[in-house]
Each structure stands twice: as structure tokens, then as C-alpha cells.
C-alpha positions as CSV (number, residue, x, y, z in Angstrom):
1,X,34.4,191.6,21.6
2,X,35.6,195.5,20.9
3,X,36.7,195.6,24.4
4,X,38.8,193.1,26.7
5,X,37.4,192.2,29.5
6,X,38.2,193.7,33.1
7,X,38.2,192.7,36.6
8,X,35.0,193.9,38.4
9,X,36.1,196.7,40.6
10,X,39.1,197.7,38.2
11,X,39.8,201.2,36.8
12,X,39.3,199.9,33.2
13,X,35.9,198.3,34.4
14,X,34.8,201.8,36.4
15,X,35.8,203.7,33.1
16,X,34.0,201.8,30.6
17,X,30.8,201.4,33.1
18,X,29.3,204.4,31.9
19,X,30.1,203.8,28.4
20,X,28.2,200.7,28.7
21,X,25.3,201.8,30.6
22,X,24.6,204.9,28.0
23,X,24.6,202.6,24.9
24,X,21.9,200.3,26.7
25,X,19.8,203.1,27.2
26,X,19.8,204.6,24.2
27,X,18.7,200.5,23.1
28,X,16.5,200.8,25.8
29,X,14.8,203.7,24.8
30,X,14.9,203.0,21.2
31,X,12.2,200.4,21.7
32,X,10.7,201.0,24.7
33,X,8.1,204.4,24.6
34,X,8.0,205.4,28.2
35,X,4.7,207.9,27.6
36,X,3.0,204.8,27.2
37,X,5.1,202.7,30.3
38,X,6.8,200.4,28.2
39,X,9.8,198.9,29.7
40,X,12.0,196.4,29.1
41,X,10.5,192.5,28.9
42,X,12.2,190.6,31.8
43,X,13.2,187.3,30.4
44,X,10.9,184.7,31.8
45,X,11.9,181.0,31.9
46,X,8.1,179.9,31.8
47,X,7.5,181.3,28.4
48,X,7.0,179.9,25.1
49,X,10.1,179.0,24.2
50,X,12.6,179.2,27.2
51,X,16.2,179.9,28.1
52,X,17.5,176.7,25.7
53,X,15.5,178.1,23.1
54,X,17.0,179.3,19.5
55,X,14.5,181.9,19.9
56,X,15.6,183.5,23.0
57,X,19.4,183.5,21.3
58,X,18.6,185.0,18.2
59,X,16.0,187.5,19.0
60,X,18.5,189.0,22.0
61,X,20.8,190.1,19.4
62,X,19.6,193.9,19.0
63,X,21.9,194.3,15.3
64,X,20.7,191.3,13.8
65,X,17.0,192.1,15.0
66,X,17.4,195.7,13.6
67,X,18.6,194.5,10.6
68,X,16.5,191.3,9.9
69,X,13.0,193.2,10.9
70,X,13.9,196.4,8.2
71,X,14.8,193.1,5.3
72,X,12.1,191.5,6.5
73,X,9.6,194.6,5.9
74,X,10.8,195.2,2.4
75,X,10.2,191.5,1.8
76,X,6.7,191.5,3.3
77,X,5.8,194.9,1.2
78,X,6.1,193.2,-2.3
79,X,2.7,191.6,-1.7
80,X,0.1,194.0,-2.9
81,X,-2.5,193.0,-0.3
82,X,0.6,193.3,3.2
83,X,0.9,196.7,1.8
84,X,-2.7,197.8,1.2
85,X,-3.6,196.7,4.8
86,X,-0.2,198.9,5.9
87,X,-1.2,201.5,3.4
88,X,-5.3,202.0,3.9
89,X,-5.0,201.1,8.2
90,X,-2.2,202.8,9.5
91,X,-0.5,205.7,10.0
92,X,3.0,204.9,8.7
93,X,3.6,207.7,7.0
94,X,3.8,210.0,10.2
95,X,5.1,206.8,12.8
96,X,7.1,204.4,10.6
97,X,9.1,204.4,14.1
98,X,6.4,203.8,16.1
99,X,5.1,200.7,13.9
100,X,8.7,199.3,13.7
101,X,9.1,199.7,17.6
102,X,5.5,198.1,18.2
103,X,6.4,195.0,16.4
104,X,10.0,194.3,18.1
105,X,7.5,194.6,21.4
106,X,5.2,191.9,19.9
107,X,8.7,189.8,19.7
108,X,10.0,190.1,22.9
109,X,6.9,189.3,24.9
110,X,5.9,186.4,23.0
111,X,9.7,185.6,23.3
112,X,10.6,186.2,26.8
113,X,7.2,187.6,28.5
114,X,5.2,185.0,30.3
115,X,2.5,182.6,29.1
116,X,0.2,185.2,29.7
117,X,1.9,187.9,28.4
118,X,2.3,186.2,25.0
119,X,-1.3,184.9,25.2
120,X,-2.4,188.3,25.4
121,X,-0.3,189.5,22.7
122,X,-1.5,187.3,20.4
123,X,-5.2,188.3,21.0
124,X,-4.5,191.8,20.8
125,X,-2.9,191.7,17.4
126,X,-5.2,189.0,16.0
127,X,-7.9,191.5,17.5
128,X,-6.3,194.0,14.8
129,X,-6.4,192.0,12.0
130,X,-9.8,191.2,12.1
131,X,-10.6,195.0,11.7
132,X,-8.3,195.3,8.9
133,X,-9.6,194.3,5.5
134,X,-10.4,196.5,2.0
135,X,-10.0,196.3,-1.6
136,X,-7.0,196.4,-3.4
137,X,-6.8,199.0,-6.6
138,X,-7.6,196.3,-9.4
139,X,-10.8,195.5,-7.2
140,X,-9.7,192.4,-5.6
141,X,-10.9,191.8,-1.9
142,X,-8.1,191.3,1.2
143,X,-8.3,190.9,4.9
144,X,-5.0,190.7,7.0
145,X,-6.3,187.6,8.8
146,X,-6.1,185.8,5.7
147,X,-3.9,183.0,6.6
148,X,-1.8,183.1,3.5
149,X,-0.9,186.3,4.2
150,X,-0.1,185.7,7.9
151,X,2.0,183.6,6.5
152,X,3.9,185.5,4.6
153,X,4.7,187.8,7.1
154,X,5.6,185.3,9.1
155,X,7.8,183.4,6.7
156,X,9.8,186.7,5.5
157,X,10.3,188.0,9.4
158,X,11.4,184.4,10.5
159,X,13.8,184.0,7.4
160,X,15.4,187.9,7.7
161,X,15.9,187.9,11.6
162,X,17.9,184.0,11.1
163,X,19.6,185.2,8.1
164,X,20.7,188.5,9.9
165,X,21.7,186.3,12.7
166,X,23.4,183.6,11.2
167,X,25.5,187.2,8.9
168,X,26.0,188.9,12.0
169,X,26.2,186.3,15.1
170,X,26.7,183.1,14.2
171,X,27.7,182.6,10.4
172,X,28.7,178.6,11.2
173,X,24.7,177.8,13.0
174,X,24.0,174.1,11.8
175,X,21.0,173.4,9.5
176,X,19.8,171.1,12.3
177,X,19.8,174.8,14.7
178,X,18.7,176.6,11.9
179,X,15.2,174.1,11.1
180,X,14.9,174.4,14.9
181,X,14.2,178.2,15.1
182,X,11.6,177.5,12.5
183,X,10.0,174.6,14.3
184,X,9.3,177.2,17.4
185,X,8.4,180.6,15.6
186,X,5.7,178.3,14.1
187,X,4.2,178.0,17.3
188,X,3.2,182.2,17.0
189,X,3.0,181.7,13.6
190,X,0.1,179.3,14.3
191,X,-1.2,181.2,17.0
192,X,-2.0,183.9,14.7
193,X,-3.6,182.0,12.4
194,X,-1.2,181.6,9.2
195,X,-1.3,178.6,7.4
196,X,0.9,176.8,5.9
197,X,3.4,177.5,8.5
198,X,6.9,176.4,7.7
199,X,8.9,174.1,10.2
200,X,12.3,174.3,8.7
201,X,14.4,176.4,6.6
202,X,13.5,174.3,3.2
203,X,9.9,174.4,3.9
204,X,10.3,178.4,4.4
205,X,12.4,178.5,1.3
206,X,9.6,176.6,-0.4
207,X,7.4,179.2,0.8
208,X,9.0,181.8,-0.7
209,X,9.1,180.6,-3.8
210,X,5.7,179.6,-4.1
211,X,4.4,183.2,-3.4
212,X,6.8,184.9,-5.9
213,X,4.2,184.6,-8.8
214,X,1.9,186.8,-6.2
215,X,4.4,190.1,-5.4
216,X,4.4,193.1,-6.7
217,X,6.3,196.7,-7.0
218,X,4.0,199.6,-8.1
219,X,4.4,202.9,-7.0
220,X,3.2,202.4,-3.9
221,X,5.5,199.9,-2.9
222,X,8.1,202.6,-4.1
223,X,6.8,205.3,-1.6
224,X,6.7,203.0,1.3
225,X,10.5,201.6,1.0
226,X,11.2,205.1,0.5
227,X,9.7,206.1,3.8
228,X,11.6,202.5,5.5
229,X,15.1,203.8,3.7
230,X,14.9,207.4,4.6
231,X,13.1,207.5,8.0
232,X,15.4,209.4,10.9
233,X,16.9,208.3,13.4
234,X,14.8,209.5,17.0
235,X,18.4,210.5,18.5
236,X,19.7,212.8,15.8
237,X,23.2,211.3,17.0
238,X,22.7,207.6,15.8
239,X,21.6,208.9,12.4
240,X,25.2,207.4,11.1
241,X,24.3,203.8,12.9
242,X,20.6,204.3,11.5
243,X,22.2,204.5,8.1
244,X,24.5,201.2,8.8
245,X,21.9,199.6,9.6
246,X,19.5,199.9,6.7
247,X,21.9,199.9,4.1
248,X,23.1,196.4,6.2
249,X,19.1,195.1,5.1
250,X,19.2,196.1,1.9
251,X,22.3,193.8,1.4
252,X,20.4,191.7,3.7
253,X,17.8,191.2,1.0
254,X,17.5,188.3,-1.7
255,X,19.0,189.3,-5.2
256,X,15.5,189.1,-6.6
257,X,14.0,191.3,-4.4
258,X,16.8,194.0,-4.3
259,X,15.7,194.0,-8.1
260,X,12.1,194.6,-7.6
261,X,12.7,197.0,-5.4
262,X,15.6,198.8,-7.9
263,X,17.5,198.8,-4.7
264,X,21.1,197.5,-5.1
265,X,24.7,198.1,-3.6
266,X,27.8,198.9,-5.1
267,X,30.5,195.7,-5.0
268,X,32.9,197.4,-3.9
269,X,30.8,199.1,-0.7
270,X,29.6,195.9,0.4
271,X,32.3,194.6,2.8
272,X,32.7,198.0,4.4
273,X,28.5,197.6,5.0
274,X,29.0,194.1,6.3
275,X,31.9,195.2,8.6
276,X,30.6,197.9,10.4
277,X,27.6,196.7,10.9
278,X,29.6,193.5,12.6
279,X,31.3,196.1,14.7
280,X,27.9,197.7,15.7
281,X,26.7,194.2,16.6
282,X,29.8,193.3,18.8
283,X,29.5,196.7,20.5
284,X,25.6,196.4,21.6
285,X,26.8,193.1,22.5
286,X,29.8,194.3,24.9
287,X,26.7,197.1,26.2
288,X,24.4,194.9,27.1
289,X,26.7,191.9,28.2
């Protein structure tokens, strides 16, 4: 950790208190809009998944969620018909925040909210899909609730939050851990009606592969990353950590779609991405410990 531990009730623990507390909110309020009386998901053992979950342990890491959900959109973006129902049903271009924000809230309460709350989750966004369906440029048909393309989504967010995990938290997690985390995201992954659904990591890898032949980078693929990789920080004093954080998911990124996207890093600035970012994620740690 960036800080050593103190006595409760010690001087060093009294200074660093309010440290502490400010980082949280700033977290807090990062994905939590209070207009609409969002607040914080208590963590509920009766959930889906549970406190011996892999799920509650990876998602709880607020770096490697950050990173892995900005990877994970540039992944899900390369297929033409993901991006046309983004593109023709949303308003992205004026709330990429608010989108982002909404779908680390669809995470934590089908993580740690109740049965219920996950339940109703589900419906809600499943409710969404059904409304959102059009005809891409060359003519071809789509709808979101197309289960192959709930399951790409699902397979490129599963995949970038455990490889931001295992980068950021936990770079020794055992394939056996890893195959696990699969095994219960396909539980939501299910719920929303994807199929196939991966259960391990070479089932997801198989995945990925299989739906390469199908992605694409046109122009507007090109505008939307540009609107992921330049959008503002909403506290103009994180704007360096907002930075940090999506040039950490571009490195994040398979080779092959860093090259679609004619995104790529510089050698030589890779380990200083890689170690801040691992200091950002042991501070938010220490914050919210």
C-alpha cells in the first residue's frame, strides 16, 4: 500500500483521515449521480454471487474497473451492429459520462445489490434492448437483443475488467480463479439473453476469435473512440488521473485491436503507463480500505 498503516486514534491516522475520506468521495460521486438519488450499493451477502465470490473481488477494485470497462468499450465498438445500436439510440455524444457511469451501476447491483435488486436490473436493461433495433449502413438488419451480440458485449467486458484485474491487482490469479469469474458473470450474461456464453477463459478466448471475421473500423468507429479517448474528466482536477487511466486501456487492449483502431503506444512510455496507473490503484485501495 502507498501509506503504512496506523494505529486507530493515532496522529498519523487523524491526519490521513481526511485524505482518505475526500478520495472516496470524489469515487463516490464519480459514479453515483445524486440528482437522480443514486448512492452507493451496500454489499449484500444474499446476492448473486456472494462475499467468496471472484466477482465481488474483482469488480471492488475501482482502477481495474475504470480501466477494463474503457478496453472493454473499444473492444465492443469494432462490431458494426454494438456501435449502430450506441450510435442511432443514444445520446453519447453529449453523456459519454453518463452512459459509462450507468453501466458500472448495472455491475454493482447485479454484483452486490440483492436478488431483487439484480432481478430488476436485468429487466430494466433487457427492457431497453428490446426497443433498440435498426439497419446498419450496408442495409443489413440488427437488434441489441440479438444474442450474439449480447454476447459479445459480454465476452469483451468479462475479459477487460479480469485482464485489468489480474494487470493491476492480482498479476499471479490461477487459471482455475480465472475460469471461475467466467463461470459466474455467465449467470448475467444468460440472464440477458446472450448465447453462447463462455464459462472459462478458453471458451471466452474462443469467442473472441470466432467473431473477428465480423468487426469493423469505419469512420464511425473512429468518431466514437475519439469521443471515449478525449471525453473530460467531471472534476476538472482528476483530468491528469482521467488521462492515466485511458491511456492504461489502450495498452489494456489486444495488439490486433490497438491496430484497428490505429491506436498504439510508444515502447518506451508503456512502463511509466503501467506504473502509475498501479499507484492509482493502490491509492483508491488505501481510500477506500
Amino acid at each position: 500500500m502507498p501509506y503504512p498503516s496506523a494505529p486507530s486514534g493515532s496522529p498519523a491516522t487523524r491526519l490521513v483521515r481526511p485524505i482518505k475520506q475526500a478520495i472516496a468521495a470524489q469515487v463516490v460521486a464519480l459514479f453515483n449521480d445524486r440528482t437522480r438519488g443514486e448512492r452507493p450499493v451496500p454489499r449484500r451477502a444474499d446476492g448473486l454471487f456472494g462475499p467468496a465470490s471472484i466477482a465481488w473481488r474483482v469488480h471492488g477494485d475501482v482502477a481495474a474497473m475504470m480501466v477494463g470497462g474503457i478496453a472493454g468499450l473499444l473492444l465492443q465498438m469494432l462490431h458494426p451492429a454494438v456501435l449502430a445500436g450506441v450510435w442511432d439510440h443514444s445520446n453519447f455524444r453529449a453523456d459519454m459520462h453518463g452512459r459509462l457511469r450507468r453501466t458500472a451501476r448495472f455491475i454493482a447491483l447485479t454484483t452486490y445489490g440483492g436478488p431483487d435488486e439484480a432481478t430488476a436490473a436485468i429487466a430494466r436493461v433487457r427492457t431497453i434492448h428490446d426497443r433498440v433495433r435498426g439497419t446498419l449502413p450496408n442495409g443489413t438488419p440488427y437488434a441489441a437483443n440479438d444474442p450474439a451480440l449480447l454476447a459479445w458485449v459480454h465476452v469483451t467486458e468479462a475479459t477487460s475488467f479480469l485482464d485489468a484485474w489480474i494487470r493491476y491487482a492480482d498479476p499471479a490469479m490461477s487459471p482455475a480463479s480465472q475460469d471461475r469469474y467466467f463461470t459466474e458473470m455467465a449467470r448475467i450474461a444468460a440472464a440477458l439473453g446472450a448465447d453462447p456464453v463462455p464459462r472459462t477463459r478458453r471458451e471466452a478466448r474462443a469467442l473472441i476469435e470466432a467473431m473477428r471475421p465480423h468487426l469493423v473500423c469505419d469512420a464511425r468507429t473512429r468518431e466514437v473512440a475519439r469521443l471515449v479517448l478525449t471525453q473530460h474528466a467531471p472534476n476538472p482536477m482528476a483530468e491528469p488521473l482521467q488521462a492515466l487511466t485511458l491511456q492504461a486501456a489502450v495498452d489494456l487492449l489486444p495488439p490486433w485491436a490497438r491496430r484497428m483502431h490505429g491506436l498504439s503506444a510508444p515502447p518506451l512510455s508503456r512502463p511509466f503507463v503501467r506504473a502509475g496507473t498501479l499507484g492509482l490503484a493502490r491509492t483508491l485501495r488505501w481510500a477506500f480500505r
